[in-house]
C-alpha positions in Angstrom: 0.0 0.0 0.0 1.4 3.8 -1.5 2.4 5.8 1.6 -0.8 8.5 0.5 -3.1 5.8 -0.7 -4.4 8.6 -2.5 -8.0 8.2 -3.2 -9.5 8.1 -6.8 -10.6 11.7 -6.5 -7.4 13.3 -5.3 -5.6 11.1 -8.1 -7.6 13.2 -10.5 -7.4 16.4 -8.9 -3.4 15.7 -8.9 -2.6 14.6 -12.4 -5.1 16.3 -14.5 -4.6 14.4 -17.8 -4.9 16.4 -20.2 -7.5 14.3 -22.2 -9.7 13.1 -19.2 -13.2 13.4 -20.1 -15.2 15.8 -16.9 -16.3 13.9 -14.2 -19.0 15.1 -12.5 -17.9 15.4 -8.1 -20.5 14.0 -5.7 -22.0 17.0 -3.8 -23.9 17.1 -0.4 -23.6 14.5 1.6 -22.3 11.5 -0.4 -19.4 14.0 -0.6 -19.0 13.7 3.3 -20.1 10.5 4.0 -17.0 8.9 0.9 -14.5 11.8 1.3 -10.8 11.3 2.1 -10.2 14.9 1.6 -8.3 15.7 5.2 -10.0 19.0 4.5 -13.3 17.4 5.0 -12.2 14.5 7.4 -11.1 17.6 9.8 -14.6 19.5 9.5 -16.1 16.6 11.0 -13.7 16.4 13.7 -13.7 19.8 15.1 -17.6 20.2 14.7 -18.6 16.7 16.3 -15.9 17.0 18.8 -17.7 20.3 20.1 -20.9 18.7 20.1 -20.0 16.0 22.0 -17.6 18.3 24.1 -20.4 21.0 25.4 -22.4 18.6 27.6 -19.1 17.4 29.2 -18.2 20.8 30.1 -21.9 21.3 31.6 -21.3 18.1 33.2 -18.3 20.2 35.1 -20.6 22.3 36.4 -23.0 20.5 38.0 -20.3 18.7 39.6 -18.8 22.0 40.8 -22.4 22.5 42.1 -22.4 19.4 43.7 -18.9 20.3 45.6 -20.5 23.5 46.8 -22.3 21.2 49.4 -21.0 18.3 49.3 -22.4 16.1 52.0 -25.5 15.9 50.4 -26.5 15.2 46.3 -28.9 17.5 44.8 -28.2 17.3 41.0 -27.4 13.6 40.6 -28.9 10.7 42.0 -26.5 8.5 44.7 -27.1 5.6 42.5 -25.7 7.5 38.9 -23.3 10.2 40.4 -20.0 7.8 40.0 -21.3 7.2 36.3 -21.6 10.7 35.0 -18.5 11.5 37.0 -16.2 9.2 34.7 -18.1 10.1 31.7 -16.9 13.9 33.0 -13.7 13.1 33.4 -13.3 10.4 30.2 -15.5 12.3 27.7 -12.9 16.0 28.5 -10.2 13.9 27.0 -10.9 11.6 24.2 -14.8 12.9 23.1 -13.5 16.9 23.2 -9.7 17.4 23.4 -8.1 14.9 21.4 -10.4 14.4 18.3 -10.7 18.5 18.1 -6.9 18.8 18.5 -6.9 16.2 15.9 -9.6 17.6 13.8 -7.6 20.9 13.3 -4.5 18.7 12.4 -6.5 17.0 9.8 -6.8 20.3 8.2 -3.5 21.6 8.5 -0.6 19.9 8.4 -0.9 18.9 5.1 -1.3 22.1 4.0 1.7 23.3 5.9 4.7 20.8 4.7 3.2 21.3 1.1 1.4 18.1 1.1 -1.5 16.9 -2.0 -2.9 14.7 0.7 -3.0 13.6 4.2 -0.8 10.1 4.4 -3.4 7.3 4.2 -6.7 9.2 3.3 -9.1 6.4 3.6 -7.6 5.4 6.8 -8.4 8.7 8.1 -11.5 8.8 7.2 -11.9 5.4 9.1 -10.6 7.2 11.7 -13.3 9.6 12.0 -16.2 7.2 11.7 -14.6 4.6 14.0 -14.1 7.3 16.9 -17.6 8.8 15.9 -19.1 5.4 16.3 -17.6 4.3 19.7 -18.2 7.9 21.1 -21.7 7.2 20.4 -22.0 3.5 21.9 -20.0 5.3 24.9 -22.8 7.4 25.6 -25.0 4.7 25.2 -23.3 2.4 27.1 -24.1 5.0 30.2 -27.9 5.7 29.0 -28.0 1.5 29.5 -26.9 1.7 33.3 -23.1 1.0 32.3 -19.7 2.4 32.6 -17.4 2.3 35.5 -20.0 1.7 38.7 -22.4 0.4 36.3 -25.4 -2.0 37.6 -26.0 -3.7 33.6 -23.0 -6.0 32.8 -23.7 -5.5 29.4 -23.7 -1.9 29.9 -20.5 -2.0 31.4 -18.9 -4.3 28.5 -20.4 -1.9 25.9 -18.4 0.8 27.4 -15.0 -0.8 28.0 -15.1 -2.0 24.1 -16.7 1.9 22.9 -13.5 3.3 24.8 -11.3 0.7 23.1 -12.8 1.5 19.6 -12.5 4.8 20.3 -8.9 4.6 21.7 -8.0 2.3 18.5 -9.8 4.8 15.7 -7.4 7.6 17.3 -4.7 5.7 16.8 -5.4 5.4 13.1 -5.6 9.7 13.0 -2.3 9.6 14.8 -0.6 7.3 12.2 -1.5 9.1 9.1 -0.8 12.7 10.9 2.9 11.3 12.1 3.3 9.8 8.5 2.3 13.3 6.3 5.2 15.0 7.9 7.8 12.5 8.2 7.0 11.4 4.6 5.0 13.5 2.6 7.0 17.0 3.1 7.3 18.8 -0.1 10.9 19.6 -1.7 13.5 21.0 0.6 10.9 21.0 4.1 13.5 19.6 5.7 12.6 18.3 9.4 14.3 21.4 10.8 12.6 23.3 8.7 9.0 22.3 9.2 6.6 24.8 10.9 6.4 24.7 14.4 2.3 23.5 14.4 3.5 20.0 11.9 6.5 19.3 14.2 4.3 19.7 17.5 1.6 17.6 15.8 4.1 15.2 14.9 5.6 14.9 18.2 2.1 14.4 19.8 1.2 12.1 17.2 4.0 9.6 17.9 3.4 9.5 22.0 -0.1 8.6 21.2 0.9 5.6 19.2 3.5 4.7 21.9 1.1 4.7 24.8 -2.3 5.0 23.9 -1.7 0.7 22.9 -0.6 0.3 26.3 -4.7 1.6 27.1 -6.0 -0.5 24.1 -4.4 -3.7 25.9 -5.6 -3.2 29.3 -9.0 -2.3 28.3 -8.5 -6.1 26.3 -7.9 -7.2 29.9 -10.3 -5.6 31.5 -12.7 -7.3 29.0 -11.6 -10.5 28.8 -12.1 -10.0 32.9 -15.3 -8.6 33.5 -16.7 -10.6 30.7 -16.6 -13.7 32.2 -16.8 -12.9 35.6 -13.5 -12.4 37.1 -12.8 -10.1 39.7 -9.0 -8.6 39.0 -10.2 -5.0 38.9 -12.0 -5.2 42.1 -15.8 -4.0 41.2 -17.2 -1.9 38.2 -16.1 1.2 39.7 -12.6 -0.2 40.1 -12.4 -0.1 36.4 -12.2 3.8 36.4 -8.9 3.8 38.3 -7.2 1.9 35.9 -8.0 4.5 33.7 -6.1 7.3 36.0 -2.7 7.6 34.4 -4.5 8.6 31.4 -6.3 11.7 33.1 -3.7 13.0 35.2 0.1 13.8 34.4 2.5 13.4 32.8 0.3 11.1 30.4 -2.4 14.2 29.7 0.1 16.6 29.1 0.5 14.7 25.6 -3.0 16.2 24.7 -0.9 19.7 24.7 1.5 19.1 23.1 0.5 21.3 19.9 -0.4 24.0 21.9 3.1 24.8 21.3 3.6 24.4 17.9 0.2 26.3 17.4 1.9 29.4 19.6 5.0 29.6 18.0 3.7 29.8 14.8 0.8 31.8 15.4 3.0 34.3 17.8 6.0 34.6 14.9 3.4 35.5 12.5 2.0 38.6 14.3 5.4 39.8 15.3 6.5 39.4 11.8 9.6 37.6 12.5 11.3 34.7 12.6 11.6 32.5 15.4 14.9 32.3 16.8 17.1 30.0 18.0 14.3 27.4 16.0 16.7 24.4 17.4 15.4 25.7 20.4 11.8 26.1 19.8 11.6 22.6 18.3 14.1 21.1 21.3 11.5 22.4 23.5 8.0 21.0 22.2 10.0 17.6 21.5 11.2 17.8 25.4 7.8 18.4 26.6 6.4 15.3 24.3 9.0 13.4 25.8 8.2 14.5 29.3 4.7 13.7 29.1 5.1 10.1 28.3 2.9 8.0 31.1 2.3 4.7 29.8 5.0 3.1 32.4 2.2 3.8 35.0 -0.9 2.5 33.6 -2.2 -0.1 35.9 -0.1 1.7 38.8 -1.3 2.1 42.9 -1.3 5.7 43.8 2.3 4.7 45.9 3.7 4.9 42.9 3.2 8.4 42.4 5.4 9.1 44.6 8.5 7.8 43.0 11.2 10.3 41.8 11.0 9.4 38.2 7.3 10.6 38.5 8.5 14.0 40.3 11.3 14.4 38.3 8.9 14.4 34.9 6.8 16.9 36.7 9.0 19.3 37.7 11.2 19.7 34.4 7.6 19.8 32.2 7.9 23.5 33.4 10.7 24.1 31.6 9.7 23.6 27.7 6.5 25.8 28.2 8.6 28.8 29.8 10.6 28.3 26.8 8.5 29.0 24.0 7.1 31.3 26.3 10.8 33.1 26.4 10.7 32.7 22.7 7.3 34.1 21.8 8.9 37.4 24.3 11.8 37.4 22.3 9.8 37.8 19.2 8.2 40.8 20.3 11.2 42.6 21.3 12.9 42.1 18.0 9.5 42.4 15.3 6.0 44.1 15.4 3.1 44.1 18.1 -0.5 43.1 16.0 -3.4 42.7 18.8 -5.1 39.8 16.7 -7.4 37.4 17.7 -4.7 34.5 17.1 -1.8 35.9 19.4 -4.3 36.3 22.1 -5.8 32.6 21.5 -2.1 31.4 21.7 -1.3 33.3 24.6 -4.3 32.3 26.7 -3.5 28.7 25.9 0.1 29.1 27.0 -0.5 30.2 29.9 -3.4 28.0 30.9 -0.8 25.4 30.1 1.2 26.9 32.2 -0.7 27.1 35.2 -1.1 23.6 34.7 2.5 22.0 34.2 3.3 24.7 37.2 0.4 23.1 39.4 1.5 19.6 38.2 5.3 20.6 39.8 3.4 21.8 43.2 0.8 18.8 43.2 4.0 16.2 42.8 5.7 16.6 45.5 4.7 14.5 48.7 5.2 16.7 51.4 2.7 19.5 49.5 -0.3 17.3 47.8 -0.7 14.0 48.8 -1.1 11.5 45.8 -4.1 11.5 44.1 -6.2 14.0 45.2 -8.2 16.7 43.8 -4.9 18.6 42.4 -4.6 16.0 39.9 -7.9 17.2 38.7 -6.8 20.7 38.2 -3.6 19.6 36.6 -5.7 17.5 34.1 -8.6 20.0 33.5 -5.8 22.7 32.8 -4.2 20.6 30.1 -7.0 20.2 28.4 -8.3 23.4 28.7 -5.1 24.9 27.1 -6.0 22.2 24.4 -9.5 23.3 23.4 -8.4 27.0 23.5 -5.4 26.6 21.0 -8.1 24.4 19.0 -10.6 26.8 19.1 -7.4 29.7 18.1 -6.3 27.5 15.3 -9.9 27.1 13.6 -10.3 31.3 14.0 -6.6 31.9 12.9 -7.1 29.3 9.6 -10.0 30.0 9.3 -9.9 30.2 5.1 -8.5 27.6 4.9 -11.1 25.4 7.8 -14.2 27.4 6.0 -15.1 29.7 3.9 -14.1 32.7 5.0 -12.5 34.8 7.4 -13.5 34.6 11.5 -15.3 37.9 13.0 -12.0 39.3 14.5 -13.8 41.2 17.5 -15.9 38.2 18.5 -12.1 36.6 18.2 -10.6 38.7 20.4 -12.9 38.2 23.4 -13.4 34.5 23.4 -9.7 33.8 25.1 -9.7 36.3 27.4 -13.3 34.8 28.9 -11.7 31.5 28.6 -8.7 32.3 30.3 -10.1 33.8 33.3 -12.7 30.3 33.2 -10.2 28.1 32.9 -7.4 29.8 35.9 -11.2 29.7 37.9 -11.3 26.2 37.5 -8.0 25.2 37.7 -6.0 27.2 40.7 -9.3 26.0 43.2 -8.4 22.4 42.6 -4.8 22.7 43.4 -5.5 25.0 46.3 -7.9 22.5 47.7 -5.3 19.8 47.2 -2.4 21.4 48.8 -4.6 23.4 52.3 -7.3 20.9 51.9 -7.9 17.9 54.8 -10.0 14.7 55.1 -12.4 14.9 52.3 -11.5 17.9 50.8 -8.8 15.7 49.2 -10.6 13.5 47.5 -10.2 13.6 43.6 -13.9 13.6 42.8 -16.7 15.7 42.8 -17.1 15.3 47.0 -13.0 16.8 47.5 -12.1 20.6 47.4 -12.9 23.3 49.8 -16.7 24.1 49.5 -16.0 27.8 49.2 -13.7 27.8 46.7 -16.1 25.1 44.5 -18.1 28.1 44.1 -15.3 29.7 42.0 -15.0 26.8 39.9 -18.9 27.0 39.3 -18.4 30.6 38.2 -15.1 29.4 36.1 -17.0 26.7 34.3 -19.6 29.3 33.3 -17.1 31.6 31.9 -15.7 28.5 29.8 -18.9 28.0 28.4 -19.4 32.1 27.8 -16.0 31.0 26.3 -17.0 28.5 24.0 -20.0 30.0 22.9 -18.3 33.6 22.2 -15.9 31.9 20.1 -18.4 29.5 18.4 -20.2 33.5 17.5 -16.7 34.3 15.9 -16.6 31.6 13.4 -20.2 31.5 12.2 -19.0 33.5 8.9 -17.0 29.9 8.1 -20.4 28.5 6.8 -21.3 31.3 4.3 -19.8 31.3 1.0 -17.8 34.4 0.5 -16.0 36.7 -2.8 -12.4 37.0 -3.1 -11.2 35.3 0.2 -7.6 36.3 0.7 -5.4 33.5 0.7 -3.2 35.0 3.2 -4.5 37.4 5.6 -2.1 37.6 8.0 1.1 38.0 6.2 1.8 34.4 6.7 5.3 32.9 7.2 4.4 28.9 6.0 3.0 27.3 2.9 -0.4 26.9 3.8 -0.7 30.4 3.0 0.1 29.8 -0.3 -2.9 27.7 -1.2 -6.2 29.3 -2.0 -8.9 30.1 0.4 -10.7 28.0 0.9 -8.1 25.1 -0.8 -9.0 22.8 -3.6 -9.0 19.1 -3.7 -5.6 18.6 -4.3 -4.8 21.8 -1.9 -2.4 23.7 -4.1 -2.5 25.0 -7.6 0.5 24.6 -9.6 3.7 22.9 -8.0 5.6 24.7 -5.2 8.7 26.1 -5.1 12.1 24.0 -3.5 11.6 25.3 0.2 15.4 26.6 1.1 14.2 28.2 4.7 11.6 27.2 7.6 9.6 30.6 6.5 9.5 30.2 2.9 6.8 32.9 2.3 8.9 35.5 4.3 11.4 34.4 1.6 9.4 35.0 -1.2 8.5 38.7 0.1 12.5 39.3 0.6 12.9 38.8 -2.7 10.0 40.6 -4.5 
């Protein structure tokens, strides 16, 4: 099998023999349901990803209202609670962060290393329709009394084999994202020359298809187990804490990973400058990859967390994210300040990230935080936080290229500062409560944290959603068909911005130029 397994339609788009008779292109939504455009293939990420992702985040808040007074339940039932607090907890990560940070990939990166394709179309289109389908037997599996505390066996085995399709259909995206930019770079795009958002992507990519097998077997296990009765994982609800080292540093951190990528190329951009040292900018997201490699704990007791290795990885995880953010400072000293909607996107998400490697270097260390308490909930909820908000960033800030047309720019603008503030009021409560917190105020669920600071985290979780919603506002113009779209409207440094708005099939029209620098547009404006 070809490396792009270029579908039929992209062959044509490609070549263009001279003497090929028309051929008419399905429209509507045969042209979704058989696409292997990645253009397409990412649409449906990012949009499904937010639906699913909104009731997970309103799921949040109810749980913050449930912490405000905790002794007693008067949102959930005692019998559900434990149910809708894993789907919380699991849908954040794999039914709203990863497929949206994937779904903007889908789009991109091809488009940025000069790519006709994304490696393996119709594997990524399997990807999206596997995840879609096992995200929607996970819900099910929770509507038919299962999932981790579960009282339907069936229900319960429904959701351990959703999760593993799910887990398994990600996997697939990861492959054909890794494989467009180690393989399908165009002429000259050296490694060392690809833009910051591919190599971050890339990075991320490959620590999801070195640990997230390690979850695919053990939820094999944990199958094999509770389908026939045995009793390894203690009860139902036991199954959820196998599940931790996923949720919770370093593991989660890998979710984040192209937040830096997204920054630095985003942040060079409006400063209209090159990133410099770039050695260092790309040493940096590859350290904080590395660092946030957590499959050697899966199956782990909580002792474990208290091992050196584990406090080591959480203290240095600071450094690559003070790093870019030393870089991005750099840039503005030496080029131009533009308030756009995409620096302040990437600068909300850099910080929220951040916060969270900083309360992940606090929450590690023994004597502070205890292990696993509610601080590890603030450290995951941060990470993916900083996730959605570069996501959201990168949708507004390629917006011709995602859509049809540009983002509403004011809209833009407020959406990261509301999520900022939303996401430090969710976050810094949790890690206070797990540092000053005693008894149950430890406890990493929706009974631990200190009840008067749970009422912040209500009001953050609000603001997220303000958030969300404000920056779902912003890109409503996407849908509506729009005359002369620039291709580049911000004076763009990388080659996506030399492919029309919105891009063709085959992305780019014409060949491209040998690449001889890591900004190869900023080249092209030297020398006109």
């Amino acid at each position: 099998m070809a490396v792009t397994e270029t579908p039929p339609e992209t062959v044509a788009a490609a070549s263009e023999p001279a003497l090929a008779a028309p051929r008419a292109e399905p429209r509507g939504l045969a042209a979704v349901l058989g696409s292997g455009d990645h253009k397409v293939i990412g649409r449906l990420f990012i949009i499904t990803s937010l639906a699913f992702g909104l009731p997970m985040i309103v799921l949040g808040g109810l749980f913050a209202v449930e912490g405000t007074q905790p002794a007693t339940l008067d949102v959930f039932s005692r019998d559900t609670v434990f149910q809708f607090f894993t789907l919380f907890r699991v849908g954040g990560v794999f039914l709203l962060a990863l497929p949206l940070v994937i779904g903007v990939a889908m789009v991109v990166v091809p488009l940025q290393v000069g790519a006709r394709a994304i490696a393996f179309p119709r594997a990524a289109a399997a990807s999206y329709w596997g995840w879609l389908m096992g995200s929607a037997l996970l819900v099910a599996s929770y509507l038919m009394n299962g999932g981790p505390g579960g009282g339907r066996a069936s229900g319960v085995n429904l959701w351990i084999a959703a999760l593993g399709l799910i887990t398994v259909a990600l996997l697939v995206a990861a492959v054909s994202l890794a494989t467009t930019v180690l393989a399908l770079r165009t002429t000259g795009l050296t490694l060392d020359r690809t833009p910051l958002f591919a190599w971050s992507v890339a990075v991320a990519a490959i620590l999801w298809i070195l640990t997230l097998p390690v979850l695919v077997g053990l939820l094999v296990v944990m199958y094999v187990d509770h389908r026939h009765g045995g009793s390894s994982f203690g009860s139902n609800a036991g199954l959820y804490g196998q599940l931790a080292w996923v949720l919770r540093n370093p593991q989660i951190y890998t979710v984040a990973v192209p937040v830096l990528g997204f920054a630095g190329d985003v942040l060079a951009t409006t400063a209209r400058t090159r990133i410099a040292p770039r050695f260092a900018a790309q040493g940096a997201i590859g350290a904080f990859g590395i660092l946030g490699f957590g499959a050697f704990l899966a199956g782990a007791t909580g002792e474990i967390y208290k091992e050196w290795l584990v406090i080591a990885l959480a203290l240095v995880a600071v450094l690559p994210v003070l790093a870019i953010l030393g870089l991005a400072g750099d840039l503005f000293r030496r080029g131009s300040f533009r308030l756009t909607a995409g620096a302040l996107y990437a600068t909300s998400a850099l910080l929220v990230l951040l916060l969270g490697t900083l309360s992940g270097a606090v929450a590690s260390i023994p004597a502070w935080s205890p292990a696993g308490s509610i601080a590890d909930i603030g450290v995951g909820h941060a990470a993916v936080l900083a996730a959605v908000i570069a996501s959201l960033g990168g949708v507004h800030w390629w917006a011709t290229k995602i859509g049809l047309q540009p983002a509403n720019e004011a809209l833009g603008r407020l959406a990261p500062l509301v999520l900022l503030l939303g996401s430090a009021a969710i976050v810094i409560p949790d890690v206070v409560s797990g540092i000053f917190g005693d008894g149950p105020e430890l406890a990493p669920d929706w009974t631990g944290g200190i009840e008067g600071l749970n009422v912040v985290v209500v009001v953050g979780t609000v603001l997220v959603l303000l958030g969300i919603l404000a920056a779902a506002a912003s890109l409503l113009p996407l849908l509506k068909a729009g005359t002369d779209v620039p291709a580049d409207p911000w004076e763009g440094q990388t080659l996506e911005w030399l492919a029309p708005s919105p891009p063709p099939l085959a992305n780019f029209e014409g060949d491209l130029a040998v690449v001889t620098s890591a900004e190869p547009l900023v080249d092209l404006s030297e020398e006109n």
